[in-house]
Structure formats: structure tokens, C-alpha cells
N, CA, C and O of each residue as an XYZ file, in Angstrom:
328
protein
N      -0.701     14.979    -13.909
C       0.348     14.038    -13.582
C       0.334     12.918    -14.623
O      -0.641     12.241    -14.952
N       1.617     12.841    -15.096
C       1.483     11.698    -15.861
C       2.172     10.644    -15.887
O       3.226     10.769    -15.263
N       1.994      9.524    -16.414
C       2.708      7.862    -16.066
C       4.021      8.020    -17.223
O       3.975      8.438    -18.380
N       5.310      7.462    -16.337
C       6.023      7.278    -17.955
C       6.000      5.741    -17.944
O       5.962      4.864    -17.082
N       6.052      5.819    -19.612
C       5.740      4.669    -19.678
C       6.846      3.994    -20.683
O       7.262      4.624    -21.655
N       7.175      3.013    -20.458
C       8.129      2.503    -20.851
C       7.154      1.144    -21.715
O       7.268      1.021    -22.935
N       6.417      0.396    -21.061
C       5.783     -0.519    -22.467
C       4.038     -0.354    -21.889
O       3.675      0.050    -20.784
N       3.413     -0.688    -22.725
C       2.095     -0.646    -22.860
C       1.344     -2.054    -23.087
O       1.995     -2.937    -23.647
N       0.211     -2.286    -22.750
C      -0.104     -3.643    -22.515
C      -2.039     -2.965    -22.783
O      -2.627     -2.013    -22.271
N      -2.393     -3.801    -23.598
C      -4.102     -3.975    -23.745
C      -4.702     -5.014    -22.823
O      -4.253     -6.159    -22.782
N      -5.621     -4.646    -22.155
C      -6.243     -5.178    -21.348
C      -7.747     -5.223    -21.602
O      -8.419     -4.218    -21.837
N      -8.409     -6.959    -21.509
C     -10.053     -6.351    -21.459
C     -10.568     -6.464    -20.459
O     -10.088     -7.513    -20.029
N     -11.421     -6.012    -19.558
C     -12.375     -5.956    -18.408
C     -13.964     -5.582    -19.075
O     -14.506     -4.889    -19.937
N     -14.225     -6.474    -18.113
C     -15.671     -6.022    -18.157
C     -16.883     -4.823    -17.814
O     -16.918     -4.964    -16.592
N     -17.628     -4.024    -18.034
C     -18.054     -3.031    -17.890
C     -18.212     -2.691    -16.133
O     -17.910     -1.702    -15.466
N     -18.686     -3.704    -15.860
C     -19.035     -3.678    -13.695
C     -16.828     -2.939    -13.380
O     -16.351     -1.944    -12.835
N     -16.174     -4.267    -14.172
C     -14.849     -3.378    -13.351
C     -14.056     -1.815    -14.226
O     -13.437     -0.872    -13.733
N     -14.386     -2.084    -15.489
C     -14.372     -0.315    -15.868
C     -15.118      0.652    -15.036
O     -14.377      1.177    -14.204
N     -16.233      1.023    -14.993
C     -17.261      1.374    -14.421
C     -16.828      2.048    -12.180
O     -17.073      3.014    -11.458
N     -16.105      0.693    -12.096
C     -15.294      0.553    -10.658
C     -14.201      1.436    -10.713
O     -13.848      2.220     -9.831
N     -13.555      1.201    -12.111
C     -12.127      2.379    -12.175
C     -12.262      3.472    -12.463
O     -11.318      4.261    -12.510
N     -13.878      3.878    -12.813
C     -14.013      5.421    -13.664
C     -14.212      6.259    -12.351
O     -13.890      7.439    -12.213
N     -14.877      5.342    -11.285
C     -15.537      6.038    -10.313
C     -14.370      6.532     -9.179
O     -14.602      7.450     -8.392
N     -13.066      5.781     -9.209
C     -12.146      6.223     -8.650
C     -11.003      7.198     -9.347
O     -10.253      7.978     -8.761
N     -11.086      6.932    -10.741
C     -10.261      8.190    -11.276
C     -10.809      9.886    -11.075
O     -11.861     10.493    -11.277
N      -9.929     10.101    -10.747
C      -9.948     11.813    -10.844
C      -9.500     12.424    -12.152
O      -8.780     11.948    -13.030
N     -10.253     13.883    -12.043
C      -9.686     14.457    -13.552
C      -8.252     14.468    -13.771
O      -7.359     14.628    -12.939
N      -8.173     14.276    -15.009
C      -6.511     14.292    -15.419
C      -5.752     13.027    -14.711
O      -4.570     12.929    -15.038
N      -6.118     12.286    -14.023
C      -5.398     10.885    -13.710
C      -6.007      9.678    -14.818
O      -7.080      9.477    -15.387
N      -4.717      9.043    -14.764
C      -4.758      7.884    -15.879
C      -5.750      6.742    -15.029
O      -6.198      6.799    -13.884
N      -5.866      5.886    -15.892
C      -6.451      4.542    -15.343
C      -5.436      3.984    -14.520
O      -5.650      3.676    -13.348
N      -4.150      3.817    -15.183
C      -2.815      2.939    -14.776
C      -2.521      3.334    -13.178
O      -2.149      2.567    -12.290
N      -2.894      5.241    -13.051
C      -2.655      5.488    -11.762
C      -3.613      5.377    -10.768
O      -3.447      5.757     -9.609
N      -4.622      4.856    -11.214
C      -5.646      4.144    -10.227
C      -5.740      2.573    -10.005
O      -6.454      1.979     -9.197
N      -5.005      2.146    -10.754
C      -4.938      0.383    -10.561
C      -3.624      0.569     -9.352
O      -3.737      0.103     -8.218
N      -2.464      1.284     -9.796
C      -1.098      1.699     -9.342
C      -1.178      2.074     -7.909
O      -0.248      1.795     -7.153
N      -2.279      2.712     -7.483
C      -2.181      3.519     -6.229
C      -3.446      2.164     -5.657
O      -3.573      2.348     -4.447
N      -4.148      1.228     -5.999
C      -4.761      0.338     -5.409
C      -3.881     -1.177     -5.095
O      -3.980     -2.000     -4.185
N      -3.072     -1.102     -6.203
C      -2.409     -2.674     -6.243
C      -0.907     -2.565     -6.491
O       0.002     -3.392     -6.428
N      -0.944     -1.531     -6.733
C       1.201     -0.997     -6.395
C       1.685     -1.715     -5.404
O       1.152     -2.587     -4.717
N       2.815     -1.237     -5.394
C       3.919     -1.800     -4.149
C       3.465     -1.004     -2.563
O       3.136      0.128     -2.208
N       3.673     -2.327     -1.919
C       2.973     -1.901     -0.424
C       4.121     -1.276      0.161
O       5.183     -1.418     -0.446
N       4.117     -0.701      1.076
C       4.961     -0.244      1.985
C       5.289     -1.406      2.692
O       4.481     -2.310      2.905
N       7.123     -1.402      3.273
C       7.726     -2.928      3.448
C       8.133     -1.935      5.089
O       8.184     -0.719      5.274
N       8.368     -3.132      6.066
C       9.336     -2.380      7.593
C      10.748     -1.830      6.874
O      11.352     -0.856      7.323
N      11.243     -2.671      5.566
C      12.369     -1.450      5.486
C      11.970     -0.028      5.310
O      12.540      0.778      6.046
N      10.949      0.494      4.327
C      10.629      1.491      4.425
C      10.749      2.171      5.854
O      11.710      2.821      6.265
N       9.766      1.931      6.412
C       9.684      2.313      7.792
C      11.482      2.524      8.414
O      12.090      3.561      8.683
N      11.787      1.531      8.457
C      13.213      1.871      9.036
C      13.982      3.017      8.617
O      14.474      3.861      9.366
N      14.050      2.974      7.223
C      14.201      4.193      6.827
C      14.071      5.144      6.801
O      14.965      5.889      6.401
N      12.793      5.627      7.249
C      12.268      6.650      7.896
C      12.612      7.042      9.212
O      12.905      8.193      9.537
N      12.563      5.886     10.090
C      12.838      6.513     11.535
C      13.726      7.362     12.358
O      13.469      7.937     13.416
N      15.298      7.319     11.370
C      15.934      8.362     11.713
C      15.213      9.656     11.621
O      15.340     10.552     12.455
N      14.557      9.710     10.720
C      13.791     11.231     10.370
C      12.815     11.776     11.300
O      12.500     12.952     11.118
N      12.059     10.890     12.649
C      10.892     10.542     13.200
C      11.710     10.467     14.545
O      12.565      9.654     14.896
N      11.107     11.732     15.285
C      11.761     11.610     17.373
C      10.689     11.262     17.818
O       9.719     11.996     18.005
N      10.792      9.657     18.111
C       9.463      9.127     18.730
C      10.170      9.178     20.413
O      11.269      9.654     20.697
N       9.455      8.717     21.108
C       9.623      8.893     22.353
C       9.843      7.408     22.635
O       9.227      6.506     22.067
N      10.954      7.214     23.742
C      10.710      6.167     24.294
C       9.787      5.268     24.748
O       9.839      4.052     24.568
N       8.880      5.914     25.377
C       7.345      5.630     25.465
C       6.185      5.418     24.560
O       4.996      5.193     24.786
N       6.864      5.554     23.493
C       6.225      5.293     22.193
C       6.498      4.152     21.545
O       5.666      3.535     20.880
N       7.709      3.810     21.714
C       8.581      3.027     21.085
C       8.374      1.743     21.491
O       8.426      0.671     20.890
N       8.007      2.196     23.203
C       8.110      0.752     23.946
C       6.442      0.180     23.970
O       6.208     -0.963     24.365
N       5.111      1.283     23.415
C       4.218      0.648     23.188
C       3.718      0.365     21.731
O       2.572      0.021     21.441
N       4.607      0.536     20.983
C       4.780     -0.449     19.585
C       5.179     -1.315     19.601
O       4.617     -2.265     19.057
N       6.678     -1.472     20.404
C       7.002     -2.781     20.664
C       6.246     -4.092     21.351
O       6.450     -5.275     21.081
N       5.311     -3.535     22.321
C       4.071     -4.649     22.578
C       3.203     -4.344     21.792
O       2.130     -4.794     22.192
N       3.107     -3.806     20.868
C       1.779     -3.910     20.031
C       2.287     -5.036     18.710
O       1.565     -5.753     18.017
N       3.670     -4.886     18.679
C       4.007     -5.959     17.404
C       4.008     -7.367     18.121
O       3.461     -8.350     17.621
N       4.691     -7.383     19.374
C       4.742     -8.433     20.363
C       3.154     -9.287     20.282
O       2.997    -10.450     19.907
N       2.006     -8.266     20.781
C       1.252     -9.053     20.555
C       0.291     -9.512     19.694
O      -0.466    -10.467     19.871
N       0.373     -8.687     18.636
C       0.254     -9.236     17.047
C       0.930    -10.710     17.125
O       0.255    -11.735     17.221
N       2.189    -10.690     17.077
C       2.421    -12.132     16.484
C       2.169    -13.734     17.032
O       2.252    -14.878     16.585
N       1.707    -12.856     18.639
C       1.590    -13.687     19.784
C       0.073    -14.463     19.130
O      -0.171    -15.665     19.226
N      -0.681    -13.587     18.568
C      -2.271    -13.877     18.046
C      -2.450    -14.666     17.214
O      -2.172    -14.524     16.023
N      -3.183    -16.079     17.985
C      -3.572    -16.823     17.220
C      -4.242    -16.955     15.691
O      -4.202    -17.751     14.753
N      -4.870    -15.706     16.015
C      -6.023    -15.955     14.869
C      -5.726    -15.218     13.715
O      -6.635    -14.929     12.936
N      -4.255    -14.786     13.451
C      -3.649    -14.568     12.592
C      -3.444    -15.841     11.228
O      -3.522    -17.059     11.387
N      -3.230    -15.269     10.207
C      -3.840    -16.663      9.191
C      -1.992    -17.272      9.347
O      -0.941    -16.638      9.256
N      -2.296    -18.928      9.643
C      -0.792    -19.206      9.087
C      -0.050    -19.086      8.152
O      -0.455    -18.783      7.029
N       1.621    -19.381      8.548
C       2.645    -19.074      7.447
C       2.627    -20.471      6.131
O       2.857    -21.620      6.509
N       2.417    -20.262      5.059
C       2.076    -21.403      4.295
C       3.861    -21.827      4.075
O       4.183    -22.824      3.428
């Protein structure tokens, strides 16, 4: 598999975080696709939304996600909004 690459950028790190990226690359994967698949773009609720037409959840499913987000936000000890 390979990266296209449109521009290229030199980077120095130190041997402890090379060393960190060798141990997670697999054969034939780039470095770029191991920084990429650690610090890439997260999955957003649009995603998700997008998906859900595709996904027959059950009502009963639906309605215990809906208290599970409910009481996520209800939780204090969530870090505040800066």
C-alpha cells in the first residue's frame, strides 16, 4: 500500500521516537502510514450519521445509546469546555 503524495516534508526525531515508529510499522507500510493511522483524522458524529442509514439498530438500542450519551454529558468529571 502506498501514500500518494503530493508534498514531502523532512523531519528529525530522536532515536527513543524512531525506534517507537519502527516497532509499529509493518512490512511494506510507510512511516507516514503509521503516524496517519495514530494521529489522522478522528472519526466525527457526522460520520456516524452517515452511516446509520446503512445500520438496522433496534429501537431498543437506540433508546440505550440515547441514555448512554445523556449520561455522558450529564458527568461531571468530564474535562470542561475551554
Amino acid at each position: 500500500m502506498h501514500d500518494k503524495c503530493i508534498a514531502v516534508k523532512t523531519i528529525t526525531i530522536d532515536l527513543e521516537a524512531y525506534e517507537a515508529l519502527a516497532r509499529r510499522k509493518r512490512k511494506g507500510e510507510s512511516f507516514s502510514r503509521v503516524i496517519k493511522e495514530h494521529f489522522g483524522r478522528r472519526s466525527t458524529g457526522r460520520d456516524l450519521a452517515a452511516l446509520l442509514p446503512k445500520v438496522r439498530l433496534s429501537a431498543n438500542a437506540l433508546r440505550k445509546l440515547d441514555g448512554l450519551i445523556r449520561r455522558r454529558r450529564a458527568d461531571r468529571a468530564r474535562a470542561p469546555k475551554l
